[in-house]
PDB file of N, CA, C and O in Angstrom:
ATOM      1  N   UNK A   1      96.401-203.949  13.524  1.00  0.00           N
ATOM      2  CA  UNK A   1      95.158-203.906  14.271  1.00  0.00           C
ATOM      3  C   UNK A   1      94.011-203.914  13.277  1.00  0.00           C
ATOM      4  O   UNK A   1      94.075-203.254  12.240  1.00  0.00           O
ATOM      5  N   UNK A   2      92.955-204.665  13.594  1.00  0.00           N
ATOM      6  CA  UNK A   2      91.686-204.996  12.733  1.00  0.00           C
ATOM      7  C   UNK A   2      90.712-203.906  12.457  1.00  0.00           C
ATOM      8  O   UNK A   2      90.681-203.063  13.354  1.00  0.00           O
ATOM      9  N   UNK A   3      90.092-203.743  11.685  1.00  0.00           N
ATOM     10  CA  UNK A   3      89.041-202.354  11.463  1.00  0.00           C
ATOM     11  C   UNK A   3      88.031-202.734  12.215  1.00  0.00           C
ATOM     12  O   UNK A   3      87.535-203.861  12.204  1.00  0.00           O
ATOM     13  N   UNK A   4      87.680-201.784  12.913  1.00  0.00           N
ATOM     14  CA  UNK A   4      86.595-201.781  14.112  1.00  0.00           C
ATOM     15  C   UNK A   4      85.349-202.298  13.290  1.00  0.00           C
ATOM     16  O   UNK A   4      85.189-202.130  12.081  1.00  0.00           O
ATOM     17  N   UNK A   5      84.639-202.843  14.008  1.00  0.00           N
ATOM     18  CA  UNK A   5      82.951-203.058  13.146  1.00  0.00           C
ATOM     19  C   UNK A   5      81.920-202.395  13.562  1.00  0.00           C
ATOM     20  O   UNK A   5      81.356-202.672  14.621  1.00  0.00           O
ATOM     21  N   UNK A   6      81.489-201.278  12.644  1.00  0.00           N
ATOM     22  CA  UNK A   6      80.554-200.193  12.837  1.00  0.00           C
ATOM     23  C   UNK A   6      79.690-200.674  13.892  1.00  0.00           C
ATOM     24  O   UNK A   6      79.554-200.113  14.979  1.00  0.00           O
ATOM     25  N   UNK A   7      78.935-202.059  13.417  1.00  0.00           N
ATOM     26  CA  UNK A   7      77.623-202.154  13.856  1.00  0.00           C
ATOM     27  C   UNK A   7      78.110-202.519  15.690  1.00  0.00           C
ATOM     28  O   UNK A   7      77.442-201.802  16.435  1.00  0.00           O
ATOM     29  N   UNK A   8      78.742-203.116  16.189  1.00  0.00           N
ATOM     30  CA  UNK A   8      79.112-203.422  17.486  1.00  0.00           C
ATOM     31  C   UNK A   8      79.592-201.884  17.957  1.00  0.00           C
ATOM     32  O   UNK A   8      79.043-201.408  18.950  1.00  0.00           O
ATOM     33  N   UNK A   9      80.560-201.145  17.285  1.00  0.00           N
ATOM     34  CA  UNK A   9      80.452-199.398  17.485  1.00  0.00           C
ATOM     35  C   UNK A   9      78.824-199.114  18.307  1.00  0.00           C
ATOM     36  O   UNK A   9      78.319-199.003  19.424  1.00  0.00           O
ATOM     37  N   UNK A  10      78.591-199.102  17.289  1.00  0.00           N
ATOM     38  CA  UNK A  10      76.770-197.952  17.048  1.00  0.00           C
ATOM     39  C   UNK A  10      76.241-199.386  18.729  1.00  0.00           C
ATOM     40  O   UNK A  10      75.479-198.727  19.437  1.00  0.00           O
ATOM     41  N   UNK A  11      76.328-200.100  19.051  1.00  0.00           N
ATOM     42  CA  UNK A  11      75.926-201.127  19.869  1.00  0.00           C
ATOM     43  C   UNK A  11      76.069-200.706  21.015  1.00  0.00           C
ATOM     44  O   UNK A  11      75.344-200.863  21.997  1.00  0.00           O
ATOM     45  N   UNK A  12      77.540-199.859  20.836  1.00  0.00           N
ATOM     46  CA  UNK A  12      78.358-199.880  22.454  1.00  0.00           C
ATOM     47  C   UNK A  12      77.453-198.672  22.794  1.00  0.00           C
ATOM     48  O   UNK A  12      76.682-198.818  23.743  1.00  0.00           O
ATOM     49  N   UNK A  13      77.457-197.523  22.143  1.00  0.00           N
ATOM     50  CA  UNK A  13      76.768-196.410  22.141  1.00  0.00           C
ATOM     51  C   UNK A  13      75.700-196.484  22.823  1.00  0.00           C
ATOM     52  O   UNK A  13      75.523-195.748  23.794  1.00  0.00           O
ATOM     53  N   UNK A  14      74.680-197.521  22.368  1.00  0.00           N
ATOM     54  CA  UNK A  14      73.724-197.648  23.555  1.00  0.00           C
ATOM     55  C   UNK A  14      73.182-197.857  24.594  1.00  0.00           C
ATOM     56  O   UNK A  14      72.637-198.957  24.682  1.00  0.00           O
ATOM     57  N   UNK A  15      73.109-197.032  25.653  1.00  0.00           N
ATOM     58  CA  UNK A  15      73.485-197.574  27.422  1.00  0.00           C
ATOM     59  C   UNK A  15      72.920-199.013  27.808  1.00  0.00           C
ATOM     60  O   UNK A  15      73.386-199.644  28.756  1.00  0.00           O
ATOM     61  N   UNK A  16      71.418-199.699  26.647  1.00  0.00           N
ATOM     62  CA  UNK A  16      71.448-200.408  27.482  1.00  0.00           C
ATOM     63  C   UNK A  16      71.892-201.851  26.588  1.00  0.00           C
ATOM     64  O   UNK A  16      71.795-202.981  27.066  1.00  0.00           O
ATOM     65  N   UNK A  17      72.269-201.622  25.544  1.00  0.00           N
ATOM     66  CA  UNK A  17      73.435-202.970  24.700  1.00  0.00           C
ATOM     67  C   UNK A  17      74.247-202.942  25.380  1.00  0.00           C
ATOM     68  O   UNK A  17      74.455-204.011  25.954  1.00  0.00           O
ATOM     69  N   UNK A  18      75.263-201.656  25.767  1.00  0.00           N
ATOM     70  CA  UNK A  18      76.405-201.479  26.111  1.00  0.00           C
ATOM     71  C   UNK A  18      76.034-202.651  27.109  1.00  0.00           C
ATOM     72  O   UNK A  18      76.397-203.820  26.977  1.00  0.00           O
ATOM     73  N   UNK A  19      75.319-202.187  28.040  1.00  0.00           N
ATOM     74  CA  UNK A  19      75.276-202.826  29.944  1.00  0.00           C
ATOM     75  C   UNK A  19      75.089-204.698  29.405  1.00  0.00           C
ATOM     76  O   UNK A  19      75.461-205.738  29.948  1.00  0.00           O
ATOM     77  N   UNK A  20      74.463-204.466  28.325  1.00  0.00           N
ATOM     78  CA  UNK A  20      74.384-206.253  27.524  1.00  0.00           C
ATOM     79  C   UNK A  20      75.795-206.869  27.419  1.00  0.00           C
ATOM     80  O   UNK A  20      76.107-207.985  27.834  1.00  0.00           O
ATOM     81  N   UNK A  21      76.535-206.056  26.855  1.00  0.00           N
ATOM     82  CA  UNK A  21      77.710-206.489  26.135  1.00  0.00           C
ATOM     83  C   UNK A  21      78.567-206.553  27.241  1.00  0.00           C
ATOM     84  O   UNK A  21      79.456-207.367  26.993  1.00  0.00           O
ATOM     85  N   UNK A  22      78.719-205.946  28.591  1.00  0.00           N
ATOM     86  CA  UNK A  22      79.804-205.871  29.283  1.00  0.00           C
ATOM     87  C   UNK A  22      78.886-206.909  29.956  1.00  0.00           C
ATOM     88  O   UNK A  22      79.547-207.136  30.969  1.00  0.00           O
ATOM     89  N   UNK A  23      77.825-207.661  30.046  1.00  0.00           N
ATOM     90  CA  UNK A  23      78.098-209.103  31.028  1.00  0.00           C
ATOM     91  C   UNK A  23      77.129-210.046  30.068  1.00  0.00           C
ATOM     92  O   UNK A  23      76.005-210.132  29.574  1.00  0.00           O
ATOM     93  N   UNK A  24      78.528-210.737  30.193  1.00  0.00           N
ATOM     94  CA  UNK A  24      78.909-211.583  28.761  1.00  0.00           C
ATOM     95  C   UNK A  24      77.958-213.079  29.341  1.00  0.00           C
ATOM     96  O   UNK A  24      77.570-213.907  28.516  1.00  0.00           O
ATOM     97  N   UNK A  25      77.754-213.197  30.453  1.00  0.00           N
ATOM     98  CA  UNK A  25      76.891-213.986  31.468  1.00  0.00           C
ATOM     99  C   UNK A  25      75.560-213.907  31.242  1.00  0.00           C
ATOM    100  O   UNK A  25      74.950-214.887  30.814  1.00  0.00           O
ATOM    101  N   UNK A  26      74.899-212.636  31.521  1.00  0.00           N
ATOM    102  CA  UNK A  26      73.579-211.925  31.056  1.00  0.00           C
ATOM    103  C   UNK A  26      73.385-212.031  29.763  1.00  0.00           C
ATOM    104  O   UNK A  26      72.181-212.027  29.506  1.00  0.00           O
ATOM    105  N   UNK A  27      74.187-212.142  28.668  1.00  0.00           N
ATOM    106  CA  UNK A  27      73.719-211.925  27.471  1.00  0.00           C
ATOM    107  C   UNK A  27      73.956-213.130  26.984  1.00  0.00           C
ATOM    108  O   UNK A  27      73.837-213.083  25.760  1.00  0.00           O
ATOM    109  N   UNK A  28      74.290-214.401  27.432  1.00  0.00           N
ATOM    110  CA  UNK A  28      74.318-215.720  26.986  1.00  0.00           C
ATOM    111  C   UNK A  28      72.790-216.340  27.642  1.00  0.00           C
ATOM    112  O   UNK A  28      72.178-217.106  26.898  1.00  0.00           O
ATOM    113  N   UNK A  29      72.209-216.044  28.928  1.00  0.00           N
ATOM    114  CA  UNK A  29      71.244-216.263  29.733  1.00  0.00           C
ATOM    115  C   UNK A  29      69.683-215.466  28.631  1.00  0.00           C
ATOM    116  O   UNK A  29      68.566-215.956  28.465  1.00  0.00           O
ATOM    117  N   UNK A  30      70.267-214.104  28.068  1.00  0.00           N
ATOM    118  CA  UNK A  30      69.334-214.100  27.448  1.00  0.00           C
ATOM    119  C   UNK A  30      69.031-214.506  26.050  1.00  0.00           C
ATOM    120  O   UNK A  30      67.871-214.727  25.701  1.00  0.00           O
ATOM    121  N   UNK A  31      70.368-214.642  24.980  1.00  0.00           N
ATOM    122  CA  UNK A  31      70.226-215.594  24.140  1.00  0.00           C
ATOM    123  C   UNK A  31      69.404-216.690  24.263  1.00  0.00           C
ATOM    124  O   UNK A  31      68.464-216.926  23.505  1.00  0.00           O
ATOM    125  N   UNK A  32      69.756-217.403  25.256  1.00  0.00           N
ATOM    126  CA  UNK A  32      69.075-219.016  25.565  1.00  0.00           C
ATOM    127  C   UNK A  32      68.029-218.839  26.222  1.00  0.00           C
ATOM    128  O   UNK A  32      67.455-219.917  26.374  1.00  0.00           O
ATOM    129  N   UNK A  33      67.404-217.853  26.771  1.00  0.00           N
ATOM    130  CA  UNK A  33      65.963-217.729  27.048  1.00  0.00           C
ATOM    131  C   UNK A  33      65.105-218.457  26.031  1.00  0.00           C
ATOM    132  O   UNK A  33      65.353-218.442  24.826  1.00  0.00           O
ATOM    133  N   UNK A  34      63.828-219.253  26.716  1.00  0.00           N
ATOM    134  CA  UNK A  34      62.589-219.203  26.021  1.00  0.00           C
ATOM    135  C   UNK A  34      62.609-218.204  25.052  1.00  0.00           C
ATOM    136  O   UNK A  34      63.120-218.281  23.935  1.00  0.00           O
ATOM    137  N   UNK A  35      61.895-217.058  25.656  1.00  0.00           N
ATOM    138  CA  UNK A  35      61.509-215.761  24.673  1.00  0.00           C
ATOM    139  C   UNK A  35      62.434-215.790  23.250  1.00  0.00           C
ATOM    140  O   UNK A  35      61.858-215.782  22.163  1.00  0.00           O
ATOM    141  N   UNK A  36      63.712-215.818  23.332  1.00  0.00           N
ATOM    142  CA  UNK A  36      64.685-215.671  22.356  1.00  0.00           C
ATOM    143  C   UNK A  36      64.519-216.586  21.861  1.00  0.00           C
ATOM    144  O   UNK A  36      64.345-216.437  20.651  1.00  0.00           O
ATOM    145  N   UNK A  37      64.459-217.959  22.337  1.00  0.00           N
ATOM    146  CA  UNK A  37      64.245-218.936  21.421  1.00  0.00           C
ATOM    147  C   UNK A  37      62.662-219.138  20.522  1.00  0.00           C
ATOM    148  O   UNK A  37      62.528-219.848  19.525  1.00  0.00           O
ATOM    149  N   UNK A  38      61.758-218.457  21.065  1.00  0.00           N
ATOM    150  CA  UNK A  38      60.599-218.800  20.414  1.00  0.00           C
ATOM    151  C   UNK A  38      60.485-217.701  19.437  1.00  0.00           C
ATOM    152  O   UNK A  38      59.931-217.933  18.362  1.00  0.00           O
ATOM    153  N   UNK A  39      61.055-216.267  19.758  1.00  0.00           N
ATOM    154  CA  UNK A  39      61.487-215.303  18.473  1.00  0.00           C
ATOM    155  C   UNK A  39      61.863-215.903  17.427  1.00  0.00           C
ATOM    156  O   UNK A  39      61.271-215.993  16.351  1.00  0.00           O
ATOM    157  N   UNK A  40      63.467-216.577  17.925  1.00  0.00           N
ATOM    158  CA  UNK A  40      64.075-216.674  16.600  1.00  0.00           C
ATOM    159  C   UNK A  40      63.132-217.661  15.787  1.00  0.00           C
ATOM    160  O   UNK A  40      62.867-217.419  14.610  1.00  0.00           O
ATOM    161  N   UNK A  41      62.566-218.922  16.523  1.00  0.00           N
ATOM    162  CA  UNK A  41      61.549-219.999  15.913  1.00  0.00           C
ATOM    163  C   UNK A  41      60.709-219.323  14.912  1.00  0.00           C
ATOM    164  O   UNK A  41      60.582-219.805  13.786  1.00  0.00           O
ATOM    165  N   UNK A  42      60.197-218.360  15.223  1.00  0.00           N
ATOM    166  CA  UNK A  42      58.772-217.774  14.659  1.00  0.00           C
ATOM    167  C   UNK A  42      60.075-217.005  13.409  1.00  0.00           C
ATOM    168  O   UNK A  42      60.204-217.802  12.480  1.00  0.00           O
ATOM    169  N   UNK A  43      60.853-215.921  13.238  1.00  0.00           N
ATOM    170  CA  UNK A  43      61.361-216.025  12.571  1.00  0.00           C
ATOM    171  C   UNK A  43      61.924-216.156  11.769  1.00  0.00           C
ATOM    172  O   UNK A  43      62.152-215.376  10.844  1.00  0.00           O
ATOM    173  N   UNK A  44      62.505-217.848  12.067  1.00  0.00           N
ATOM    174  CA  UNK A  44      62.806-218.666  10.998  1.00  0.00           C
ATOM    175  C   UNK A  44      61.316-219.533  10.242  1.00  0.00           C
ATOM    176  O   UNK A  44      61.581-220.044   9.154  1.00  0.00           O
ATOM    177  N   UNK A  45      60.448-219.644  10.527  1.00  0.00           N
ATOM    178  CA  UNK A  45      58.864-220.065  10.067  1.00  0.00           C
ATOM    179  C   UNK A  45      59.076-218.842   9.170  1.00  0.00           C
ATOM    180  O   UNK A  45      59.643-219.044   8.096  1.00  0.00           O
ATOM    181  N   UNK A  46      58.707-217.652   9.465  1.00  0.00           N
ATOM    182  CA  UNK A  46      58.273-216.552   8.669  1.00  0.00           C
ATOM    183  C   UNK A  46      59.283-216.824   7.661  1.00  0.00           C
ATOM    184  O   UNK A  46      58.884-217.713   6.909  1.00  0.00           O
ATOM    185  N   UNK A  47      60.541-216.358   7.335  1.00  0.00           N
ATOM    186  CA  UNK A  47      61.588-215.860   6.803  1.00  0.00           C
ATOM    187  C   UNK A  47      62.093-217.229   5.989  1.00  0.00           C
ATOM    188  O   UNK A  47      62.257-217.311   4.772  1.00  0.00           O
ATOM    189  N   UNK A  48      62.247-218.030   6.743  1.00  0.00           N
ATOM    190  CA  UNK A  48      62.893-219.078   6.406  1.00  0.00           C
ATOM    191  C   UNK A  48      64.886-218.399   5.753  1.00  0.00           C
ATOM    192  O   UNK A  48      65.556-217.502   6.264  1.00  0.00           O
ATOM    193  N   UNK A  49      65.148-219.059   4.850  1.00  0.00           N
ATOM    194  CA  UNK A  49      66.764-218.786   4.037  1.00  0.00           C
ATOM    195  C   UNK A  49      66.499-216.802   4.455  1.00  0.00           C
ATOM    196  O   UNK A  49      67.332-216.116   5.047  1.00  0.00           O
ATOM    197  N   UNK A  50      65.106-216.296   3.919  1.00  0.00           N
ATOM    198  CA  UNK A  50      65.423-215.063   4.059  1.00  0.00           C
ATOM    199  C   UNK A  50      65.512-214.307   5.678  1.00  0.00           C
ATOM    200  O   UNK A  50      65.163-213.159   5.951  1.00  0.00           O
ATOM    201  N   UNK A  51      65.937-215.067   6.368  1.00  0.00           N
ATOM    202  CA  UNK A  51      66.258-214.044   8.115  1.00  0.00           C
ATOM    203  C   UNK A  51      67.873-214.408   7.717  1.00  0.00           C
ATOM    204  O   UNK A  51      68.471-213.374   8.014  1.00  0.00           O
ATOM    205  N   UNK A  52      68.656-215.176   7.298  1.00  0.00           N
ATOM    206  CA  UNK A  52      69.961-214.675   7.366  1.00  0.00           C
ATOM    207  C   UNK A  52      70.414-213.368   6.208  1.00  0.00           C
ATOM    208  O   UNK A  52      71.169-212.413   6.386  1.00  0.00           O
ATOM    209  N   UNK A  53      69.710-213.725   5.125  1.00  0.00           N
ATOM    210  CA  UNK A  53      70.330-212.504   4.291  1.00  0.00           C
ATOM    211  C   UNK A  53      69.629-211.407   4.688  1.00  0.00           C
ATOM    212  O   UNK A  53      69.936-210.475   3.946  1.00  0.00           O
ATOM    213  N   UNK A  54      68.776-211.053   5.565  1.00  0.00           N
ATOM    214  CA  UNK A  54      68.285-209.977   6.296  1.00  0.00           C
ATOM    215  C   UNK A  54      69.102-209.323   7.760  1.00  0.00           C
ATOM    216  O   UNK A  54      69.169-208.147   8.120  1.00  0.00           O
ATOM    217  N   UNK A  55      69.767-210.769   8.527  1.00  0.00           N
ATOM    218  CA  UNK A  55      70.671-210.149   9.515  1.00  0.00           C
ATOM    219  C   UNK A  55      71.956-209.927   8.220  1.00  0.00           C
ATOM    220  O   UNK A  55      72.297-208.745   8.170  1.00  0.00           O
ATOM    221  N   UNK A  56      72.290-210.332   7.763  1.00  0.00           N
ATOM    222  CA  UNK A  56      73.405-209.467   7.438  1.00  0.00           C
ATOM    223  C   UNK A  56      73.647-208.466   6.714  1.00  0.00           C
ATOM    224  O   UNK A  56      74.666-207.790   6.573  1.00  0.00           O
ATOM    225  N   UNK A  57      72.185-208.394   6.060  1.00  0.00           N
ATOM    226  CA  UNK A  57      71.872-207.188   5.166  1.00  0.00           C
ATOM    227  C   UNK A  57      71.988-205.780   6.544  1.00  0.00           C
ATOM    228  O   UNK A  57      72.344-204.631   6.285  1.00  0.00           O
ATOM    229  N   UNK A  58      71.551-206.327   8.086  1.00  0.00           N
ATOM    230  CA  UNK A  58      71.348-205.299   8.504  1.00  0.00           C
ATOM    231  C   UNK A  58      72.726-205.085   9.560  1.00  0.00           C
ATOM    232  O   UNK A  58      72.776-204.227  10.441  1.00  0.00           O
ATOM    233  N   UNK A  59      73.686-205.960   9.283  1.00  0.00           N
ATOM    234  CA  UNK A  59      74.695-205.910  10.005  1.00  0.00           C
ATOM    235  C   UNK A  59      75.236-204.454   8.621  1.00  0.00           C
ATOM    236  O   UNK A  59      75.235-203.243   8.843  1.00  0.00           O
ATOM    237  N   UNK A  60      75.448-204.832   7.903  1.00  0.00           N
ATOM    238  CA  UNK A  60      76.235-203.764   7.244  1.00  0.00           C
ATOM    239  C   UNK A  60      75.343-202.281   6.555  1.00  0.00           C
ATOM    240  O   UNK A  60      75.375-201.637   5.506  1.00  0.00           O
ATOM    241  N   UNK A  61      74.564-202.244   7.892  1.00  0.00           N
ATOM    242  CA  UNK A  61      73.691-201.040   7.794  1.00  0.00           C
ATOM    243  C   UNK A  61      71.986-200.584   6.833  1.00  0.00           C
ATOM    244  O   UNK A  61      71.423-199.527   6.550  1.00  0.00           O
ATOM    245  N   UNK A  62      71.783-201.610   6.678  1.00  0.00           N
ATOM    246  CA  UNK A  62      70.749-201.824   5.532  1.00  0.00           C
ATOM    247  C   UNK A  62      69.632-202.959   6.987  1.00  0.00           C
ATOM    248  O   UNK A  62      69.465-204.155   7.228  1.00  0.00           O
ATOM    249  N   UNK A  63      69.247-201.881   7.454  1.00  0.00           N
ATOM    250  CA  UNK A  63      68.286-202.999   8.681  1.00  0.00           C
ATOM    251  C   UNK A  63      66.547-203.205   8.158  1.00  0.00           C
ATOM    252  O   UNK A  63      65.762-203.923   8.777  1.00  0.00           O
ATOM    253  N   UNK A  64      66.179-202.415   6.910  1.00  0.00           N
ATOM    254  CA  UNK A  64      65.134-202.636   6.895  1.00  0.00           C
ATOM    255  C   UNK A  64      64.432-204.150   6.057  1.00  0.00           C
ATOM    256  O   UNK A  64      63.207-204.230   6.138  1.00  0.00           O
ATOM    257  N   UNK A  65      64.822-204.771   5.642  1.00  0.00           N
ATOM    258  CA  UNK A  65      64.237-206.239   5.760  1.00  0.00           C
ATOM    259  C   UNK A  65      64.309-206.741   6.910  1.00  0.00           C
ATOM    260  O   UNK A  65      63.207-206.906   7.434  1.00  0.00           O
ATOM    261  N   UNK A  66      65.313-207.095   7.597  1.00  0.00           N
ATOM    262  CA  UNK A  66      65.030-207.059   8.990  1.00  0.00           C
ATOM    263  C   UNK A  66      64.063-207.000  10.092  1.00  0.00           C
ATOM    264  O   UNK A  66      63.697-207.726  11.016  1.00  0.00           O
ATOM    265  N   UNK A  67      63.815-205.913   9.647  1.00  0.00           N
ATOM    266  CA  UNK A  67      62.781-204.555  10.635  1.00  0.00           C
ATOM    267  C   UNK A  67      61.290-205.034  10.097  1.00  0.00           C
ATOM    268  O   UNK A  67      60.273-205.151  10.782  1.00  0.00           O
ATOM    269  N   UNK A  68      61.458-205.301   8.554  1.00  0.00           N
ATOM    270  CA  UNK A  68      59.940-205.711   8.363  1.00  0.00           C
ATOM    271  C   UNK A  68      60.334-207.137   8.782  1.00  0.00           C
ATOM    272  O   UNK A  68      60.500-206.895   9.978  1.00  0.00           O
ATOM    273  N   UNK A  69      60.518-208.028   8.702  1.00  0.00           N
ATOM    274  CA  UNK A  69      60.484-209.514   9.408  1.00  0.00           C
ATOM    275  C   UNK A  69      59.949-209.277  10.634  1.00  0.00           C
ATOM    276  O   UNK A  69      58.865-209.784  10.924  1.00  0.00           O
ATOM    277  N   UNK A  70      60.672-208.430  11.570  1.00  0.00           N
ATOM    278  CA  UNK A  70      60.397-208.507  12.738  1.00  0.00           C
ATOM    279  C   UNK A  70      59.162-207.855  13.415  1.00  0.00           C
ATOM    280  O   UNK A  70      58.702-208.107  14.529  1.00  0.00           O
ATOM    281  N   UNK A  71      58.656-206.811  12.339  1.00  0.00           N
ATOM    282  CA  UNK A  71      57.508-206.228  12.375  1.00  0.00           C
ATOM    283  C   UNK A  71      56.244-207.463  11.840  1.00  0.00           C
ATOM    284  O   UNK A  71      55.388-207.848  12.637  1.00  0.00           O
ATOM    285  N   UNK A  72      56.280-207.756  11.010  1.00  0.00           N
ATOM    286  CA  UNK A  72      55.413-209.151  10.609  1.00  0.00           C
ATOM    287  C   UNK A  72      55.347-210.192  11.621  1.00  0.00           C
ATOM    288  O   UNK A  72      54.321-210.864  11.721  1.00  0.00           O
ATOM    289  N   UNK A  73      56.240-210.367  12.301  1.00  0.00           N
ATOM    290  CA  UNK A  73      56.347-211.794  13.515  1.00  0.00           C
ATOM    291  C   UNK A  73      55.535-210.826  14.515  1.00  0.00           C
ATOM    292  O   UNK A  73      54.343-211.079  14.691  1.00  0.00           O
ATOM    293  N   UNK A  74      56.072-209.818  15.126  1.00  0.00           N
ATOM    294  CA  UNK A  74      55.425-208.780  15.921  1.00  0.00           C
ATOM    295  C   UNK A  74      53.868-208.736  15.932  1.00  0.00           C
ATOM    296  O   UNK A  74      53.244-208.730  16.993  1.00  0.00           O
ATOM    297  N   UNK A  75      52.963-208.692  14.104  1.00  0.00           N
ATOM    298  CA  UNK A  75      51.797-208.594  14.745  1.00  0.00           C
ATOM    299  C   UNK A  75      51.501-209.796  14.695  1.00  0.00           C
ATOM    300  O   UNK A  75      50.798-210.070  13.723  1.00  0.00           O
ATOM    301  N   UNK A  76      51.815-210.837  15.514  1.00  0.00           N
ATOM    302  CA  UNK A  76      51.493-212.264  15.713  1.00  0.00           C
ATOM    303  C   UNK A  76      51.188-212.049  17.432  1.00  0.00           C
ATOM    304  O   UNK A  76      51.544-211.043  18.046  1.00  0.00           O
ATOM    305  N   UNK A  77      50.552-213.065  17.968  1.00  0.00           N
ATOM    306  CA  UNK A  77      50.276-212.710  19.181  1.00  0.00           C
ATOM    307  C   UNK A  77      51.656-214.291  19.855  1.00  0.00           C
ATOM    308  O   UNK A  77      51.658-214.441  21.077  1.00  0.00           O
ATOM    309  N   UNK A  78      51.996-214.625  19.565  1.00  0.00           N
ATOM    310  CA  UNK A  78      53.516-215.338  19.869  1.00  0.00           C
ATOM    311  C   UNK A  78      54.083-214.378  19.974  1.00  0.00           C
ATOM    312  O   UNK A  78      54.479-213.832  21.004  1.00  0.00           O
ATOM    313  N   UNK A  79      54.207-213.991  18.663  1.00  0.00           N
ATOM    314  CA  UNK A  79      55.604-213.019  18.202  1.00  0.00           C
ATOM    315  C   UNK A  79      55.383-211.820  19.588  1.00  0.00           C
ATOM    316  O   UNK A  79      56.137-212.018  20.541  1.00  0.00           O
ATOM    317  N   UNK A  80      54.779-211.086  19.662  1.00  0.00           N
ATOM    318  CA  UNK A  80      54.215-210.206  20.316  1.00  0.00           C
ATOM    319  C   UNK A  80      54.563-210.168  21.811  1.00  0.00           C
ATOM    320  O   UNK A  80      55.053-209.300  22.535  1.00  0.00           O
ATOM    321  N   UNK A  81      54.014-211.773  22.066  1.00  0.00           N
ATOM    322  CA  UNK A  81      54.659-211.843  23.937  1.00  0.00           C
ATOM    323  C   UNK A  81      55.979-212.189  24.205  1.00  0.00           C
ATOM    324  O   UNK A  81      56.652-211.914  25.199  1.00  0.00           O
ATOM    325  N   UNK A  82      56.467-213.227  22.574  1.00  0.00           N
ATOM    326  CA  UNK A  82      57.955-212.848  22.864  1.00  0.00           C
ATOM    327  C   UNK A  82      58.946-211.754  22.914  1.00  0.00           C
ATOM    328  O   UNK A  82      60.013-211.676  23.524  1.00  0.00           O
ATOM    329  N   UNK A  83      58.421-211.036  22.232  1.00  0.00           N
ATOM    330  CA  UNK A  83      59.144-209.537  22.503  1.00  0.00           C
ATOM    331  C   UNK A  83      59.100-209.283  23.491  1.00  0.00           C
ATOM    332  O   UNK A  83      60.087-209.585  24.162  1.00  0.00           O
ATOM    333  N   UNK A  84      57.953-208.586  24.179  1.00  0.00           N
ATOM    334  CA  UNK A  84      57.678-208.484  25.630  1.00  0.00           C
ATOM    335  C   UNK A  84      58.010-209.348  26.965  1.00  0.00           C
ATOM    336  O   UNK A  84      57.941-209.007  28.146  1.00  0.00           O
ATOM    337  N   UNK A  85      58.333-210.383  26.471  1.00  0.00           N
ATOM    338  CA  UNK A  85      58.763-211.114  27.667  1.00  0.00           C
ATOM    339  C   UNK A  85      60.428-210.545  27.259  1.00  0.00           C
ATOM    340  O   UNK A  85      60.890-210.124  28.320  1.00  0.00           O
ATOM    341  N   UNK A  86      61.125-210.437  26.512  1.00  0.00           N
ATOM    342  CA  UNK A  86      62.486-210.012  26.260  1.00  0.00           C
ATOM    343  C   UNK A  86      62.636-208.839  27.015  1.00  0.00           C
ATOM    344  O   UNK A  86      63.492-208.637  27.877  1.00  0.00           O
ATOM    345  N   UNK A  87      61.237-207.639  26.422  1.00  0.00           N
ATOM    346  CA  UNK A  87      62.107-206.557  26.733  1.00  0.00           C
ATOM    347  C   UNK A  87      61.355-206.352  28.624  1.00  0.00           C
ATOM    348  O   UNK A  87      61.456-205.234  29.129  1.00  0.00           O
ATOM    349  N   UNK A  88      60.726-207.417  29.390  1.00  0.00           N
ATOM    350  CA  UNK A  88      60.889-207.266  30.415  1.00  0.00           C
ATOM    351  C   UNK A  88      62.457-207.767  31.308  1.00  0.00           C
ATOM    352  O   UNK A  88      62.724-207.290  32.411  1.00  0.00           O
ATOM    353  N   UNK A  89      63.086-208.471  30.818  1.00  0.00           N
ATOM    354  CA  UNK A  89      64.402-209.298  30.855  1.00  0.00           C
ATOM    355  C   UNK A  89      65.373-208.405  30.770  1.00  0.00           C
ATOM    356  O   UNK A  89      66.248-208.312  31.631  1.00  0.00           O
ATOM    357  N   UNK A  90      65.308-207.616  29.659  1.00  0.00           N
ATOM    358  CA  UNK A  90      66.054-206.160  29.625  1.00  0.00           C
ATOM    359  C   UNK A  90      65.930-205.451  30.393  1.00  0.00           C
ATOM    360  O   UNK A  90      66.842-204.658  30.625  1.00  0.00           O
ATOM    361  N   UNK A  91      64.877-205.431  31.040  1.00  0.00           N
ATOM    362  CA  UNK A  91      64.776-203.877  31.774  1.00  0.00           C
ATOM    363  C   UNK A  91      64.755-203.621  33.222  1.00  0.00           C
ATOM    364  O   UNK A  91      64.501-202.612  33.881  1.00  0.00           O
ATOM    365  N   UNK A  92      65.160-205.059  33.588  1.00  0.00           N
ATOM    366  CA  UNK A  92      65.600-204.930  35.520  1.00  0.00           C
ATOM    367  C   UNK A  92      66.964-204.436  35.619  1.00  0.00           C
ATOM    368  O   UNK A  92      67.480-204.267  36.724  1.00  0.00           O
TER     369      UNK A  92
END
């Protein structure tokens, strides 16, 4: 049997990833959202090569490059309504 992966662990833990992760429907619908797509766009503009060595820097517990990427896109007024249009999507 395979070693569990912390970060999907620490994921389940949260009531409302968890409720993400158990409909596998919902969380493909919000992947492919607009919002998600114009995140990751802005993102990859900002970050460029550096948003992957930042998700995986923060997959194995090291989230703060990450966190500043996403804080930098954030005070963008794109960046800004894409979040918000996400975390209204989340929260019905």
């Amino acid at each position: 049997m395979g070693k569990s992966d912390p970060t999907l662990e620490a994921l389940k833990k949260d009531p409302q990833a968890a409720q993400l992760l158990g409909d596998p429907a919902g969380l493909k619908a919000l992947l492919s959202s607009p919002e998600t797509q114009k995140l990751m766009s802005l993102l990859n503009q900002s970050a460029g090569d550096g948003l992957q060595a930042a998700a995986k820097a923060a997959a194995t517990g090291k989230p703060e490059a990450l966190m500043g990427l996403l804080n930098q896109v954030m005070n963008t007024q794109e960046g800004s309504q894409a979040v918000e249009g996400l975390k209204k999507k989340t929260q019905k």
